[in-house]
C-alpha positions in Angstrom: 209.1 66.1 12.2 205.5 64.5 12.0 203.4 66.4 14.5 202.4 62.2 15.6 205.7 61.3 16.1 206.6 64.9 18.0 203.8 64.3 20.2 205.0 60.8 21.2 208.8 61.6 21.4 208.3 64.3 24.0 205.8 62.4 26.3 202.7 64.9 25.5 200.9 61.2 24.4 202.4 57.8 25.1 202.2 56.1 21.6 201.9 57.6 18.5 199.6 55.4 17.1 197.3 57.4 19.4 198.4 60.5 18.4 197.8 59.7 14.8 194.0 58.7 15.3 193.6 62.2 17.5 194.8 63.9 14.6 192.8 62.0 12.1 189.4 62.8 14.0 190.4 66.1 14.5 191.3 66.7 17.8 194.8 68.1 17.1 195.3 72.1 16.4 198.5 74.3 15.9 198.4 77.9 16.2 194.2 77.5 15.9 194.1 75.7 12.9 193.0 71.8 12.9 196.0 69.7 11.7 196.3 66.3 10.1 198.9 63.9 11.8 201.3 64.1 8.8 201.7 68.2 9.9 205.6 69.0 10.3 206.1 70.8 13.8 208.1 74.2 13.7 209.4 75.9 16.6 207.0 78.3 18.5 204.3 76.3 17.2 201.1 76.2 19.7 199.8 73.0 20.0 196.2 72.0 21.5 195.2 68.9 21.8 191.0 68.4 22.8 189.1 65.3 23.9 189.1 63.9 27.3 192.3 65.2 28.6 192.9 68.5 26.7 196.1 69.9 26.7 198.5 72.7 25.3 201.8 72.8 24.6 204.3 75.5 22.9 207.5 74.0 21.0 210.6 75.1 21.7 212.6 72.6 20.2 212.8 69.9 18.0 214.2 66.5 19.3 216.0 63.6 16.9 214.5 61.1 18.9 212.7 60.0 22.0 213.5 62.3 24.9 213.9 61.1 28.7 211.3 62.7 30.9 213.7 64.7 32.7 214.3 66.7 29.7 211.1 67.3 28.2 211.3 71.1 29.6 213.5 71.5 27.2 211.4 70.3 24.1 208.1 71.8 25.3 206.3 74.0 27.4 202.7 73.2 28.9 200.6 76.3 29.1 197.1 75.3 30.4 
C-alpha cells in the first residue's frame, strides 16, 4: 500500500491528496529516510511526518481500506 493512501486510510491525515503533496516536498520519512508518496508501507515501518503538525507513527498493520476511528489502534501506533 501507497504510503499516501496508508496515511489517509488510517486517519494520520484527512485526504490523501494532502499526503501526496507532503511527500512530494519532502516532509514524509520512514525509518529516517525521506520517502516519495508512491513508497509501499511494510509492517514496523517508522513513520515521521514534519511541517506544522509533526507526527510519528509505527505500523503494525496493513488495512484493505478505510478504517473507522475506533480501530485505528489497531493499524498504528503514535509515538511522539
Amino acid at each position: 500500500m501507497r504510503i499516501d493512501d496508508f496515511l489517509s486510510s488510517v486517519g494520520v491525515i484527512k485526504r490523501r491528496t494532502i499526503a501526496k503533496e507532503l511527500g512530494q516536498n519532502g516532509l514524509i520519512h520512514v525509518n529516517d529516510t525521506k520517502v516519495k508518496p508512491a513508497y509501499q508501507v511494510k509492517v514496523n515501518d517508522i513513520i515521521k511526518i514534519k511541517g506544522t503538525h509533526p507526527k510519528t507513527v509505527e505500523v503494525l498493520q496493513l488495512p484493505i481500506s478505510s478504517v473507522p476511528k475506533e480501530k485505528r489502534d489497531l493499524y498504528i501506533k503514535e509515538l511522539d
